[in-house]
C-alpha positions as CSV (number, residue, x, y, z in Angstrom):
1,X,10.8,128.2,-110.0
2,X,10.9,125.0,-107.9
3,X,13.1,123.2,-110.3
4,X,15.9,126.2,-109.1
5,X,15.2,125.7,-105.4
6,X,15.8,121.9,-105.8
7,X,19.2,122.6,-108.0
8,X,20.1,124.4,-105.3
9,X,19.7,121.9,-102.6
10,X,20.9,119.1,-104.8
11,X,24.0,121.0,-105.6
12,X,24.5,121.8,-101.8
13,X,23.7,118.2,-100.9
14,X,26.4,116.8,-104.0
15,X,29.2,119.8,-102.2
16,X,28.8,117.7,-98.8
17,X,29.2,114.7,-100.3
18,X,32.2,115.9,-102.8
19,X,34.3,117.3,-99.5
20,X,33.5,114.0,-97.6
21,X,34.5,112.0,-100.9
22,X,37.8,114.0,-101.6
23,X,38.4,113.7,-97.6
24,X,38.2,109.8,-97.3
25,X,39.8,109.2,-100.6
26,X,43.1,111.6,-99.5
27,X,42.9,109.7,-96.2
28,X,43.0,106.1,-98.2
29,X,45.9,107.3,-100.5
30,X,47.8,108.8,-97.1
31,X,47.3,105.5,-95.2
32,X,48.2,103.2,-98.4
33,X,51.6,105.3,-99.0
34,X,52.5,104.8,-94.8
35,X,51.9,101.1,-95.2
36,X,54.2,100.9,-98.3
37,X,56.4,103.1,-96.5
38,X,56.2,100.9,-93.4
39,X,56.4,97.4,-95.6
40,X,59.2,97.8,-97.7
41,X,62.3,96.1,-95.8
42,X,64.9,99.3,-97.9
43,X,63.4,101.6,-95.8
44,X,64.2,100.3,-92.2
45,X,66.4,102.9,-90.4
46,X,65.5,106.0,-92.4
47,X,64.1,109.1,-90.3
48,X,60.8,110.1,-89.8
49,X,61.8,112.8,-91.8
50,X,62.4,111.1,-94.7
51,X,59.1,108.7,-94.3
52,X,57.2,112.1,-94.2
53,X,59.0,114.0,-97.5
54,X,58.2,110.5,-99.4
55,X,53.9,110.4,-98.2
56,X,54.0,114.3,-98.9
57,X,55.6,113.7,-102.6
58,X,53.2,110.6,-103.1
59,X,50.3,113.2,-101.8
60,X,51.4,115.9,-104.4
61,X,51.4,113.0,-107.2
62,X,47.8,112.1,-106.0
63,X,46.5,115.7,-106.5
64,X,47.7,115.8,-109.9
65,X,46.0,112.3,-110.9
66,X,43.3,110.6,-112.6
67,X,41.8,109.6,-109.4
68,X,41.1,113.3,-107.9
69,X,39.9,115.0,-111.2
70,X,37.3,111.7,-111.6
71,X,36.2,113.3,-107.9
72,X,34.5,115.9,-110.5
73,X,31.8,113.4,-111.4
74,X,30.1,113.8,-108.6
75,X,28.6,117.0,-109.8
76,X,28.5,115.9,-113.3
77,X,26.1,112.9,-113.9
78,X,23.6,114.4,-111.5
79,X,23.9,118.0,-113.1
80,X,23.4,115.8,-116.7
81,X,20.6,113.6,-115.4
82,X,18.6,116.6,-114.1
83,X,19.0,118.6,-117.4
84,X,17.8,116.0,-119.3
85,X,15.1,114.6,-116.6
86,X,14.2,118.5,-117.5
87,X,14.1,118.2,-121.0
88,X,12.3,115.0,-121.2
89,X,9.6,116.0,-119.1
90,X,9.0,119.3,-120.6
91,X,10.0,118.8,-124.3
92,X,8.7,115.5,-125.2
């Protein structure tokens, strides 16, 4: 039964470091769709309203990407290595 207690605190541990991950890389994406925003020389006298719509569409684009679903990892290859850590150690 210790195997469960330390799945448990390994998949609490991999939860804080998922919602940290997904925060910084959402904060990366934001700040590298401002500084296009704020680069390109077609943009210059447009309203803030404007700048805003086109970060919230690039934001909306984002959460349907490769990038956020590969976020999913993070549980994956440690759930995989345990299980077969597990097997190894038990089975053969």
């Amino acid at each position: 039964m210790g195997w469960l207690r330390l799945a448990f605190i390994l998949y609490v541990a991999l939860t804080i470091i998922y919602f940290l991950t997904s925060i910084y890389s959402r904060s990366v994406r934001r700040e590298k769709l401002e500084k296009e925003w704020d680069t390109d020389p077609a943009r210059e006298g447009q309203t803030a309203e404007e700048r805003r719509a086109f970060i919230e569409a690039g934001m909306v684009q984002y959460d349907k990407g490769l990038k956020k679903r590969l976020l999913w990892l993070i549980y994956i290859l440690p759930t995989v290595g345990f299980l077969v850590t597990i097997y190894f150690v038990n089975w053969h």
